[in-house]
DRENTOR-886304 format. One line per 4 residues: for each residue x, z, y of N, C-alpha, C, O. Coordinates in Angstrom, 1 decimal, padded with zeros to 4 digits. Layout:
! residues N
X:Z:Y:X:Z:Y:X:Z:Y:X:Z:Y  ...
***
This chain:
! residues 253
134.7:155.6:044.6:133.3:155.3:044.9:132.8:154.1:044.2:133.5:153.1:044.3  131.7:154.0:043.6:131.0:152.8:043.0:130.0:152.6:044.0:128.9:153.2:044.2  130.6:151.1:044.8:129.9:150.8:045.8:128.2:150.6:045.2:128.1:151.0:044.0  127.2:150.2:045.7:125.6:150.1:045.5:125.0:148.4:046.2:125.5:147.3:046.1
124.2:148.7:046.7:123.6:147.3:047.3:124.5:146.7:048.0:125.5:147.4:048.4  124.4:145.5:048.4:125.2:144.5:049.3:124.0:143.7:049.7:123.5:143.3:048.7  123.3:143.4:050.6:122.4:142.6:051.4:123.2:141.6:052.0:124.4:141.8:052.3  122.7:140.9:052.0:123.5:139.2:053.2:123.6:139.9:053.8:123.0:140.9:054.2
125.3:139.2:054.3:125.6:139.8:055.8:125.9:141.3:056.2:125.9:141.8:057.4  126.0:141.7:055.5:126.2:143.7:055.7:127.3:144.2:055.7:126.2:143.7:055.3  128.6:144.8:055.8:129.4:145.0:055.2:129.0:146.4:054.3:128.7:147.6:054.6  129.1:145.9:053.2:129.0:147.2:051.8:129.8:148.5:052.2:129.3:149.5:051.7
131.1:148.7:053.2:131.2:149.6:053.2:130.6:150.7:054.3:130.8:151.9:054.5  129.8:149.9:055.0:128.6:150.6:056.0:127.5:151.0:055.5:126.6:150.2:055.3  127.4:152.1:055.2:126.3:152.7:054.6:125.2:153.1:055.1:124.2:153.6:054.4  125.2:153.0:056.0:123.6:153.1:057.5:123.5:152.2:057.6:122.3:152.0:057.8
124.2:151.0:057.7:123.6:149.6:058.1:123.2:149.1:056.6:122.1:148.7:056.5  124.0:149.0:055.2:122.8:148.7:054.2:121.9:149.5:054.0:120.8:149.1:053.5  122.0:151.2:054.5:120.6:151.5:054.2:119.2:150.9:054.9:118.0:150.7:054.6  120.2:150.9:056.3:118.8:150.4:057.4:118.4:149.3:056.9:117.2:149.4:057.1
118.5:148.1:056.2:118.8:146.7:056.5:117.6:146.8:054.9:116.5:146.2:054.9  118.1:147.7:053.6:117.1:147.2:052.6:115.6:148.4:053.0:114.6:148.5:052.3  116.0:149.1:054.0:114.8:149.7:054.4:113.8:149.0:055.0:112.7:149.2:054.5  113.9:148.2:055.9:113.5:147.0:057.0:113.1:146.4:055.7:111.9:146.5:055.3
114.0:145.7:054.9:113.5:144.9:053.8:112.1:145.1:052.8:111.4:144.1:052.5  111.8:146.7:052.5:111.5:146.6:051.7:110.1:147.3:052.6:109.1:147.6:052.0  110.1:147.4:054.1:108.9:147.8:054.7:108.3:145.8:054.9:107.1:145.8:055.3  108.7:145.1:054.8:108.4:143.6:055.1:107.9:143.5:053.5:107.2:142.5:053.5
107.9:143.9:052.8:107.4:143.3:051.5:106.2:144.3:051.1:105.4:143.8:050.3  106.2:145.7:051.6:104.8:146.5:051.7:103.8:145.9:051.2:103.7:145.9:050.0  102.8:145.2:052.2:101.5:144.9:052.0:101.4:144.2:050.4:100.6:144.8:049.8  102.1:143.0:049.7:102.2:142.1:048.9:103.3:142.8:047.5:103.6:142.2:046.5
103.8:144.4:047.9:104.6:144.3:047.0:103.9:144.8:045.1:104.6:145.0:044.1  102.8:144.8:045.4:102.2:145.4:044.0:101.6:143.8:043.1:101.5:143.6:041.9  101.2:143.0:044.3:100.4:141.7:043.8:101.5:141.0:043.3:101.2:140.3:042.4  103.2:140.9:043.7:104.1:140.0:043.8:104.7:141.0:042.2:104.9:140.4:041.2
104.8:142.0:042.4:105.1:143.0:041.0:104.4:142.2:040.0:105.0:141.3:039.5  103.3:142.4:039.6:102.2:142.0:038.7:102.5:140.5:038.6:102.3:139.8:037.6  102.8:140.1:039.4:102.8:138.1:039.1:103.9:137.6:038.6:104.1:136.8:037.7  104.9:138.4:039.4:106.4:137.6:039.1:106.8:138.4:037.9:107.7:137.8:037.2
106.3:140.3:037.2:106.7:140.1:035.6:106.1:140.0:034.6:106.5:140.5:033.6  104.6:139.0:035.0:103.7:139.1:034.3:103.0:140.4:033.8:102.4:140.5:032.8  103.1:141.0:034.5:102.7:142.3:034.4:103.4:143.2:033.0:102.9:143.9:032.2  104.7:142.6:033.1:105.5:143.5:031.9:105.7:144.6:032.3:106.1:145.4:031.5
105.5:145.0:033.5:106.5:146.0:034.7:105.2:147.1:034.2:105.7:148.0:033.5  104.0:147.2:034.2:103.6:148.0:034.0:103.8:148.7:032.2:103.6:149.9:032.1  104.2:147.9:031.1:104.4:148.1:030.0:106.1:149.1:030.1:106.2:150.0:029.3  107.2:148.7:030.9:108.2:148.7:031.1:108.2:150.7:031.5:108.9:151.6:031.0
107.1:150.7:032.5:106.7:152.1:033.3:106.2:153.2:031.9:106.6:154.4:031.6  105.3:152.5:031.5:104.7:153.0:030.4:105.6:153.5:028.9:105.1:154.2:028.0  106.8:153.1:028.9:107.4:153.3:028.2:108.9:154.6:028.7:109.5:155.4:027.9  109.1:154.6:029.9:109.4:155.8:030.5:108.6:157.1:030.2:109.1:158.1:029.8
107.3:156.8:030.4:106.5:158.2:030.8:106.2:158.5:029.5:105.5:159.6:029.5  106.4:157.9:028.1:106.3:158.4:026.7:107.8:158.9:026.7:107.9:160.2:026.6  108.7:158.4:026.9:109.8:159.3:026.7:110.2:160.3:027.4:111.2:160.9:027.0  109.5:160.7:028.6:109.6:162.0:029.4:108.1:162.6:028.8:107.8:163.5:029.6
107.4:162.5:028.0:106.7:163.5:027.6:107.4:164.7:027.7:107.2:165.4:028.7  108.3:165.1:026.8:108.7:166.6:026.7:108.6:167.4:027.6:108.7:168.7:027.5  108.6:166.3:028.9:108.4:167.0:030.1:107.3:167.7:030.6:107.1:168.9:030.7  106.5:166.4:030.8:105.5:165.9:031.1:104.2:167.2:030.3:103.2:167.5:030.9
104.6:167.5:029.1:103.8:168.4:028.8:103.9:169.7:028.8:103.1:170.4:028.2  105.0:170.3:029.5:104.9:171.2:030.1:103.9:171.7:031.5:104.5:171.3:032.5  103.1:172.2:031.7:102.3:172.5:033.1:103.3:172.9:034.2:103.2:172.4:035.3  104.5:174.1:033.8:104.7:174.1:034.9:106.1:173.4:035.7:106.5:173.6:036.9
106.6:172.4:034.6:107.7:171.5:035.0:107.2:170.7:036.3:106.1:170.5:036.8  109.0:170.4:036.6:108.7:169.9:038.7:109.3:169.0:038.6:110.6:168.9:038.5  108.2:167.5:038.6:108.6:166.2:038.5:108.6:165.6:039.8:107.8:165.9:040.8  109.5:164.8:039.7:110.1:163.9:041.2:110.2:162.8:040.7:110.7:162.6:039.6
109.7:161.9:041.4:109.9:160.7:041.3:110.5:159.9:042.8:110.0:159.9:044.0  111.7:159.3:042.3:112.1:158.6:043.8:112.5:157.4:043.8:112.9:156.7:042.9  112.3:157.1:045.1:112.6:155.7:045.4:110.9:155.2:044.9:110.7:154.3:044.1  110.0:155.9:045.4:108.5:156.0:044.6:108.2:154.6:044.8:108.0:153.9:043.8
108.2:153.9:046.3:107.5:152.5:046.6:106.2:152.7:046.7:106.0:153.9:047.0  105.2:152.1:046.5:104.3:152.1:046.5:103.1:153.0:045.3:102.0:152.6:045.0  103.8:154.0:045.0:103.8:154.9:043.6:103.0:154.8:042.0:102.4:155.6:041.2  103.1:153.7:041.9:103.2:153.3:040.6:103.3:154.0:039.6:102.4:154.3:038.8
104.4:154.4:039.6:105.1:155.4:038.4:104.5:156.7:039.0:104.0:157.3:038.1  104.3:157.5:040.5:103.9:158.4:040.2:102.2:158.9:039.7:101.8:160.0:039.2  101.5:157.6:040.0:100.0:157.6:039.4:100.5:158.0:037.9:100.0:159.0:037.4  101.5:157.2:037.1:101.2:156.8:035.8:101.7:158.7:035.1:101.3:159.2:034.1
102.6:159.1:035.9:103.1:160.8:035.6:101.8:161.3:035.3:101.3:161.7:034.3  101.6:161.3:036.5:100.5:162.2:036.8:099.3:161.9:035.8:098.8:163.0:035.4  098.7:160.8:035.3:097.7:160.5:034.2:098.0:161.2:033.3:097.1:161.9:032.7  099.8:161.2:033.0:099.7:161.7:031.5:099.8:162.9:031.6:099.6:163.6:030.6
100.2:163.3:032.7:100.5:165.1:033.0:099.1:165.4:032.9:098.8:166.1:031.9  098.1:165.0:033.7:096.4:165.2:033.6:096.4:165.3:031.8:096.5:166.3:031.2  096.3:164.4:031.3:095.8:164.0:029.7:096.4:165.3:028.9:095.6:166.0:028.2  097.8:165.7:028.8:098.4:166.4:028.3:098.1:167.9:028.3:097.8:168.7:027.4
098.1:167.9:029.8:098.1:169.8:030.3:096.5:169.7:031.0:096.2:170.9:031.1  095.7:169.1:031.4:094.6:169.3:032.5:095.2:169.5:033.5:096.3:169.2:033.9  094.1:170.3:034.2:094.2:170.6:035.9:095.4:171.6:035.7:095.8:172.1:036.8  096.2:172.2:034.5:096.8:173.1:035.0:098.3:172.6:035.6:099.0:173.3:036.3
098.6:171.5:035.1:099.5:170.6:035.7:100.1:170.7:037.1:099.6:170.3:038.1  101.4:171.5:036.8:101.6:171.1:038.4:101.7:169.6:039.3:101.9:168.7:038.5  101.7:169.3:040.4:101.9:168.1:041.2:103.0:167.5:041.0:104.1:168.1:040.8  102.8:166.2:040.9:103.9:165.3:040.9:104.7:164.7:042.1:103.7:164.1:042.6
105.5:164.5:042.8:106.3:164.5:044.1:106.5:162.9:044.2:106.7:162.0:043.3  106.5:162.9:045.1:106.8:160.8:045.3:107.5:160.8:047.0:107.2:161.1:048.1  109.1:160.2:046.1:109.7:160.3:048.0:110.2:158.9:048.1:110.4:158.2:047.2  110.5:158.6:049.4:111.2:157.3:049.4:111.4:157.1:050.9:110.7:157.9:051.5
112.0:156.4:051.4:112.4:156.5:052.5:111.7:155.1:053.6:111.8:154.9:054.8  111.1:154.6:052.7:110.4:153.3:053.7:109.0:154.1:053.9:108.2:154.6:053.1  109.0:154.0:055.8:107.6:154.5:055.9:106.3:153.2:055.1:105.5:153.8:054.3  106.1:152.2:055.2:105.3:150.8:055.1:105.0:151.3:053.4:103.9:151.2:053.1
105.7:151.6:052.7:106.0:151.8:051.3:105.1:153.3:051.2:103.9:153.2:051.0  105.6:154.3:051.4:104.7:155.2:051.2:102.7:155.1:051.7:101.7:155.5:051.1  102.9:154.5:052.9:101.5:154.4:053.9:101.1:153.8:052.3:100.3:154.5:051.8  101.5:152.9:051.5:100.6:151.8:050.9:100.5:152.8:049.6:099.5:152.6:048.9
101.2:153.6:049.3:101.1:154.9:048.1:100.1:155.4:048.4:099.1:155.2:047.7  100.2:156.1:049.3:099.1:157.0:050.2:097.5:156.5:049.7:096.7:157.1:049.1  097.4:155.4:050.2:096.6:154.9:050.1:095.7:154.9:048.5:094.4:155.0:048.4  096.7:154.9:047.6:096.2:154.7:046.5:096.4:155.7:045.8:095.7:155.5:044.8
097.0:156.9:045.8:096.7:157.9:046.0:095.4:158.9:046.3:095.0:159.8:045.5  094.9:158.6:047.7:093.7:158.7:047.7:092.9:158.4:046.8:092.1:159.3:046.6  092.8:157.5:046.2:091.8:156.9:045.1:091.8:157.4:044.1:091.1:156.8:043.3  092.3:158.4:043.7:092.8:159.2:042.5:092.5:160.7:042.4:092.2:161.3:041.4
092.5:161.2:044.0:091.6:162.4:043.9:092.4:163.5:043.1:092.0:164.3:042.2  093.5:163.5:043.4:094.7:164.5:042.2:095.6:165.2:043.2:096.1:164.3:043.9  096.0:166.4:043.6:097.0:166.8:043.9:098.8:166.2:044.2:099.8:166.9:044.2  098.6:164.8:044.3:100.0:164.2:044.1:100.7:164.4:045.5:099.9:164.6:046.4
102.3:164.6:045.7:102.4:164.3:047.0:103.4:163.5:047.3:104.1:163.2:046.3  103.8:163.1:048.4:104.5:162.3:048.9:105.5:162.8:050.0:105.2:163.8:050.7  106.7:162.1:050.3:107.3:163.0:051.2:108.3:162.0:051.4:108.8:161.6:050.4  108.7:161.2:052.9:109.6:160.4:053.3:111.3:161.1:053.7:111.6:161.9:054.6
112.1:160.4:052.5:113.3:161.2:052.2:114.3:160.0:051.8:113.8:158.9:051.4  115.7:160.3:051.9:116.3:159.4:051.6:116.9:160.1:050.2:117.0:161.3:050.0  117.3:159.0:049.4:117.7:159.7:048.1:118.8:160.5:047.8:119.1:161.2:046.8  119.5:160.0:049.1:121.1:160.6:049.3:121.4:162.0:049.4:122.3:162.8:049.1
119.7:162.0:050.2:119.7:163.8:050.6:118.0:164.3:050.5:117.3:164.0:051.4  117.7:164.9:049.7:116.4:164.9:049.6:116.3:166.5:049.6:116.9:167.2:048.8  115.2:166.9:050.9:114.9:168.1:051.3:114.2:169.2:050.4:113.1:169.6:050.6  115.3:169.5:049.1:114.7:170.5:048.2:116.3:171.3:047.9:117.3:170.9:048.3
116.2:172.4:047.2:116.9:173.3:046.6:117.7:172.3:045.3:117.4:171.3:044.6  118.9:173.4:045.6:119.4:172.9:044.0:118.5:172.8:042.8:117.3:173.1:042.9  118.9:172.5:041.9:117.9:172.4:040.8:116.8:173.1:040.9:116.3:174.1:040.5  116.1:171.6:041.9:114.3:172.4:042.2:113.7:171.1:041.1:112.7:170.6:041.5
114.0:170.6:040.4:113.1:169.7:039.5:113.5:169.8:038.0:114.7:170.1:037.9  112.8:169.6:036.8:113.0:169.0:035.7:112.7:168.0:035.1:112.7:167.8:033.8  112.4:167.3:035.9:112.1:165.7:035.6:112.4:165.2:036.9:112.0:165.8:037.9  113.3:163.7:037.0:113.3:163.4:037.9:113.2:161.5:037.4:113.5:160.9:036.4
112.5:161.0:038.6:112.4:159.4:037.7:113.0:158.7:039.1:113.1:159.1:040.2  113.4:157.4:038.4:113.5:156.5:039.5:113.6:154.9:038.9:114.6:154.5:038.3  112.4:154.3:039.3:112.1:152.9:038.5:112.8:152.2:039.6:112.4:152.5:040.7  113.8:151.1:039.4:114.2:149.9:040.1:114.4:150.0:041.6:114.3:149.1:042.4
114.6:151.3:041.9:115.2:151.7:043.2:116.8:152.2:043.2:117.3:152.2:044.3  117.5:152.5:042.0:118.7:153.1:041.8:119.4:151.9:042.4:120.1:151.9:043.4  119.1:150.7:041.4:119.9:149.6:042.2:120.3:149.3:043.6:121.3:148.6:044.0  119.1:150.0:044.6:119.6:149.8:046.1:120.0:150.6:046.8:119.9:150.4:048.0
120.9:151.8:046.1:121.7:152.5:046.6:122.8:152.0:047.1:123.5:151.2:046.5  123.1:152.4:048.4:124.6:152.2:048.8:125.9:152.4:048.3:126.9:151.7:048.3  125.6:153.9:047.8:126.4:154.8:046.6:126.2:154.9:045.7:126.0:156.2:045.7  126.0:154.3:044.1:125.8:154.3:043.0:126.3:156.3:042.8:125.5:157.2:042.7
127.8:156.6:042.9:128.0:157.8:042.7:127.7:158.4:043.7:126.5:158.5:043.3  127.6:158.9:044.6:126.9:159.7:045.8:125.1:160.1:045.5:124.5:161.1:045.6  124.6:159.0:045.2:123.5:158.6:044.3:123.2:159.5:043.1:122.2:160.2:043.1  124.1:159.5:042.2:124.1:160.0:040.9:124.1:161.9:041.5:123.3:162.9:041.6
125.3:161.6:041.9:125.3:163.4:042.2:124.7:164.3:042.9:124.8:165.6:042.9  123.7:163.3:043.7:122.7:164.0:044.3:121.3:164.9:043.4:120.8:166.0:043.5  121.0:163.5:042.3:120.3:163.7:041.7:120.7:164.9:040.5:119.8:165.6:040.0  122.0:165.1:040.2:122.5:166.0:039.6:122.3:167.2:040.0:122.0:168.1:039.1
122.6:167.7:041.7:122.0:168.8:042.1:120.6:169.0:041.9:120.2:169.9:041.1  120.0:168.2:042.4:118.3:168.5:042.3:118.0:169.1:040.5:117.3:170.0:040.2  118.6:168.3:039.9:118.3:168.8:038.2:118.1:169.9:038.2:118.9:170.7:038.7  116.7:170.4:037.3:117.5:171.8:036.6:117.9:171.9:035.5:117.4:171.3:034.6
119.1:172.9:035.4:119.5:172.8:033.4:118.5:172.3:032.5:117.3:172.3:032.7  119.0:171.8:031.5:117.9:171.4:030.6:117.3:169.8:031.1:117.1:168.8:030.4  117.3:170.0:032.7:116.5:169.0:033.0:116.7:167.3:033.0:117.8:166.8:033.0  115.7:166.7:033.0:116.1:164.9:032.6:116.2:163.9:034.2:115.4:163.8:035.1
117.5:163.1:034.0:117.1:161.7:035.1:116.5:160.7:034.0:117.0:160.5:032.9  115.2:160.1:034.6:115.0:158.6:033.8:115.4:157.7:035.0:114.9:157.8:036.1  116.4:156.9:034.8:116.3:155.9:035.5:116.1:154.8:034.9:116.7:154.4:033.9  114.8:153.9:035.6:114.6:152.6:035.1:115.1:151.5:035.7:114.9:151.4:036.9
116.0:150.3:035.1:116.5:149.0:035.9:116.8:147.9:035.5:117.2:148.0:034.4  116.7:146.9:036.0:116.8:145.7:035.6:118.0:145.2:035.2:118.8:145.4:036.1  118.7:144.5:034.1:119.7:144.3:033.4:120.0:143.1:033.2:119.1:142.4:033.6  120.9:142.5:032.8:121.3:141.2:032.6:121.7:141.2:030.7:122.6:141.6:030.1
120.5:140.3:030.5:119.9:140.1:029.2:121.0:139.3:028.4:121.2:138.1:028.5  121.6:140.3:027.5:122.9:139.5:026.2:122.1:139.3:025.5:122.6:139.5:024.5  120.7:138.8:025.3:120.1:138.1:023.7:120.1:136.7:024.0:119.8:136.1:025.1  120.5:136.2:022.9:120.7:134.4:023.0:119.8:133.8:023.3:120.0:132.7:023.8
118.5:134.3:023.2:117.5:133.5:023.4:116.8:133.4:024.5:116.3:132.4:025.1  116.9:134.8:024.6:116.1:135.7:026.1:117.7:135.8:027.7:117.6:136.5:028.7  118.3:135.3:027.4:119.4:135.4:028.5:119.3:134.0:029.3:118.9:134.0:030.5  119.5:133.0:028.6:119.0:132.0:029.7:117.8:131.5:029.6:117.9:130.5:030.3
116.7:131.6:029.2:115.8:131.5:030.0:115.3:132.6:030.9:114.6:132.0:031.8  115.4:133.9:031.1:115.7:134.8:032.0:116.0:134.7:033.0:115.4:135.1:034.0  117.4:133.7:033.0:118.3:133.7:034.1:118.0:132.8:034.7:118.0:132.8:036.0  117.5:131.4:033.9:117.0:130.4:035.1:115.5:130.9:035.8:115.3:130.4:036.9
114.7:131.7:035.4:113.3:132.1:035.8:113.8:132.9:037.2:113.4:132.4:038.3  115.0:134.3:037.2:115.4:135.0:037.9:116.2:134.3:039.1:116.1:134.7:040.3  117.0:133.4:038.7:117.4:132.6:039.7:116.6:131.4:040.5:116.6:131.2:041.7  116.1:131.0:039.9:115.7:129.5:040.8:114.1:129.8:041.0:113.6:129.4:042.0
113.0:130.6:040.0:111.6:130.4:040.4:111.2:131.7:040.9:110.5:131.8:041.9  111.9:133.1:040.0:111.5:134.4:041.0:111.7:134.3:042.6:110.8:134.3:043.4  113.0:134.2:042.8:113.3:134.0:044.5:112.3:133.1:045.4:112.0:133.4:046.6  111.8:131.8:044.7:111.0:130.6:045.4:109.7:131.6:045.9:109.4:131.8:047.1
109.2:132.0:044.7:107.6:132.9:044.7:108.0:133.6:045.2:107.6:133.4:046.4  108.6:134.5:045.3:108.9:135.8:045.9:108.8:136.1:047.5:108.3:137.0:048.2  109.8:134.7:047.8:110.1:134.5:049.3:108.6:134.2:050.0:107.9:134.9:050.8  108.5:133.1:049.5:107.0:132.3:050.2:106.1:133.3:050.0:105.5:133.8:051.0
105.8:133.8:048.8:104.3:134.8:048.6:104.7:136.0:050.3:103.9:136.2:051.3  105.9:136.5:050.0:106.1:137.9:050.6:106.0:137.5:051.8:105.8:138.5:052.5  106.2:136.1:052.4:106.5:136.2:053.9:107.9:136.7:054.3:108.1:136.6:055.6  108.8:137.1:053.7:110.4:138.6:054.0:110.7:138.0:054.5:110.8:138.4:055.6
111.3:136.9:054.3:112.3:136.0:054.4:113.0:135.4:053.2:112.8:134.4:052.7  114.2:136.5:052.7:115.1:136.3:051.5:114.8:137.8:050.9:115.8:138.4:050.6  113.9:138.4:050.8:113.8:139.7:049.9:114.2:139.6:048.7:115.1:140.2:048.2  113.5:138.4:048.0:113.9:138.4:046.5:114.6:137.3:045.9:114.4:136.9:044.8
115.4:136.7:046.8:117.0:136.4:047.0:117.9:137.5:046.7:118.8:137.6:045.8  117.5:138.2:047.7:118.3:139.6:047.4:118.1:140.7:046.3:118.8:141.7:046.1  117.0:140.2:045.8:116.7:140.8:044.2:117.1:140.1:043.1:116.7:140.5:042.1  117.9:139.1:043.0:118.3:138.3:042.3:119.9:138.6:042.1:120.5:138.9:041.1
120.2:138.4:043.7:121.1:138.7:044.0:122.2:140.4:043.3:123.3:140.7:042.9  121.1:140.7:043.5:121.3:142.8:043.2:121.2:142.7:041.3:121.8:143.4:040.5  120.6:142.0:041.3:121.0:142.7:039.6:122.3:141.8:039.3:123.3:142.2:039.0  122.0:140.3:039.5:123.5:139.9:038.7:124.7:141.1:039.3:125.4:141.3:038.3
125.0:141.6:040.0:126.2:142.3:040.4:125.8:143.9:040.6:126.2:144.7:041.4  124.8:144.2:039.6:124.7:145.1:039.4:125.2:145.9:037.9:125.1:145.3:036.9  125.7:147.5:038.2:126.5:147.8:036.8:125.7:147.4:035.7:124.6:147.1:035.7  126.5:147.5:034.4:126.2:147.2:033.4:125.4:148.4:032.6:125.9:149.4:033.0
124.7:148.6:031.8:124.1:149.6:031.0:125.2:151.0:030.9:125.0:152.2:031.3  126.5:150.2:030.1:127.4:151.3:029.7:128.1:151.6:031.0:128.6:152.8:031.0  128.2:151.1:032.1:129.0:152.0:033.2:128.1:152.7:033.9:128.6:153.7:034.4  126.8:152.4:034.1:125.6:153.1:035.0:125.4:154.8:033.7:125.1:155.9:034.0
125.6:154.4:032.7:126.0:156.0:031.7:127.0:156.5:032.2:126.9:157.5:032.9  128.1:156.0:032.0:129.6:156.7:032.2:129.2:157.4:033.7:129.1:158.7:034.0  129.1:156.4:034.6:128.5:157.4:036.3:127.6:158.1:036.3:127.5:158.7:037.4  126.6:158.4:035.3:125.9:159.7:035.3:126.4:161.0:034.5:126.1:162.2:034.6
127.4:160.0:033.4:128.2:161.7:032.9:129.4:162.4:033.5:129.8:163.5:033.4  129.7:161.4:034.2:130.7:161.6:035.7:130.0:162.7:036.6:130.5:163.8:036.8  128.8:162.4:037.2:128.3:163.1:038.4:127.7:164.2:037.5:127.1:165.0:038.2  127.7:164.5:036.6:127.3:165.9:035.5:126.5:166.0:034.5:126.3:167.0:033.8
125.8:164.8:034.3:125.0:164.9:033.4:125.5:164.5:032.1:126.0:163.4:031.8  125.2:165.6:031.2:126.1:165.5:029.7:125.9:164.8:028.7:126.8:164.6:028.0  124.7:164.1:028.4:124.4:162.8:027.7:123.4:161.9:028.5:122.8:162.2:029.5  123.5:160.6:027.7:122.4:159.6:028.7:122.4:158.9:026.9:123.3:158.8:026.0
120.7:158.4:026.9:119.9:157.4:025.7:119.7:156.3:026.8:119.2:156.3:027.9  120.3:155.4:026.2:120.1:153.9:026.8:118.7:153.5:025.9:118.7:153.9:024.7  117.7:152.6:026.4:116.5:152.1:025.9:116.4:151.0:026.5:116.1:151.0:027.7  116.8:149.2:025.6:116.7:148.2:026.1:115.3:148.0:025.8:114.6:148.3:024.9
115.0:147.3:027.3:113.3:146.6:026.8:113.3:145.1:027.1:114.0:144.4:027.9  112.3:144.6:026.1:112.2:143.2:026.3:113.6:142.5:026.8:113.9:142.0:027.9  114.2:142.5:025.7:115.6:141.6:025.3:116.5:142.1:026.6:117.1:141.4:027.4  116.3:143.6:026.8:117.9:143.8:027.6:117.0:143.5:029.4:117.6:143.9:030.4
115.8:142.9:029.5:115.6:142.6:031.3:115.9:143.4:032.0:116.4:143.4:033.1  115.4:144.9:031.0:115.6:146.2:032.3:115.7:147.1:030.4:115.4:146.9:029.2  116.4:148.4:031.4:117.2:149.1:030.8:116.3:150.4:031.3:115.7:150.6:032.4  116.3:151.5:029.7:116.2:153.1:030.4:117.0:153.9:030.4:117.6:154.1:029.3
117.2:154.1:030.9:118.5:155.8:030.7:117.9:156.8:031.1:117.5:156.9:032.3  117.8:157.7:030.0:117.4:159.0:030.3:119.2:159.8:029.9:120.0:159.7:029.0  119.1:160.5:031.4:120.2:161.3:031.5:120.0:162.9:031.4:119.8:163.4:032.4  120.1:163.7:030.2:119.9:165.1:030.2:120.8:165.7:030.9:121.8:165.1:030.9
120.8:167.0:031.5:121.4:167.8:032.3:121.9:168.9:031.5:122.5:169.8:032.0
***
């Protein structure tokens, strides 16, 4: 097993207590977590998103493909599907799915959602086990939520079932930057000034302590591939953005 998140204080091999613990976590960071997104990556995060949903075109321009997006948060990524799925196909576009398991998280989707006026839906699920058929999707996304899995592989194979043949994982995540230039200053921003802002802005406590925390000791590019051709998926394109911060992998099925 390739253990997943570690939270202060948890034992990693309790998997209900880290799930409970970054659940709690990330319903405390709800209200602030889109204002704290936009500030703390200078709003690269939306350029970062924007660069997934051009490479799941092939999908995307299909009408009747069944996209999932998880670990949605506050659904970001599923607004940005769904624009291009609109732009691409029109109204004939089927709905785009947004699941995650923090109620505080979806309520603040919901919300914005509404504002959009689109057929999107939402559905509170854990990623471990998410209430659909085998290969009920052909697109499946998951921006900077993979990382807080308990089960990196349990994780993977889930999403393997859900695939259908043919069909794509994008996972998007944050990486630990080998460019000379862009590595330490990265690392001192990520360590000493993300965490400061993060904490005070969010109110959490140590949330983005624990986001600091989570990428240094999180896999590397080439093993988060090898665990998705493990759990079945037969090739993965790695896509570094902005010097290696965060990583794409599009995993074909």
């Amino acid at each position: 097993m390739t253990r997943g998140a570690t939270p202060a204080g948890v034992d990693p091999a309790n998997q209900v207590a880290v799930s409970r613990q970054i659940r709690e976590m990330f319903g405390r960071v709800a209200p602030r977590y889109d204002f704290l997104n936009r500030l703390l990556s200078l709003r690269i995060d939306q350029y970062w998103r924007g660069v997934l949903v051009r490479k799941a075109r092939p999908y995307l321009e299909r009408p009747e493909a069944r996209v999932l997006d998880l670990c949605c948060g506050t659904g970001d990524l599923v607004v940005a599907l769904d624009r291009e799925r609109k732009r691409l196909c029109g109204d004939a576009a089927s709905a785009v799915t947004g699941a995650d398991f923090s109620r505080p998280m979806l309520t603040e989707a919901g919300r914005k959602l509404v504002r959009k006026s689109r057929p999107m839906r939402l559905v509170e699920a854990d990623a471990f086990d998410v209430p659909a058929r085998a290969a009920s999707f052909d697109l499946i996304t998951i921006a900077w939520g993979f990382r807080n899995l308990a089960d990196y592989d349990a994780g993977l194979r889930e999403f393997a079932r859900l695939a259908a043949p043919g069909g794509c994982l994008a996972i998007l995540e944050f990486s630990q930057s080998t460019v000379p230039l862009v590595a330490p200053l990265f690392g001192f921003y990520f360590r000493h000034v993300l965490p400061r802002i993060g904490n005070a802005i969010s109110g959490s406590g140590g949330a983005y302590s624990y986001l600091q925390n989570s990428v240094e000791k999180f896999l590397t590019p080439g093993q988060l591939s090898a665990a998705a051709q493990k759990a079945g998926f037969r090739r993965v394109e790695t896509v570094s953005l902005s010097g290696g911060i965060s990583v794409l992998h599009m995993c074909y099925k």
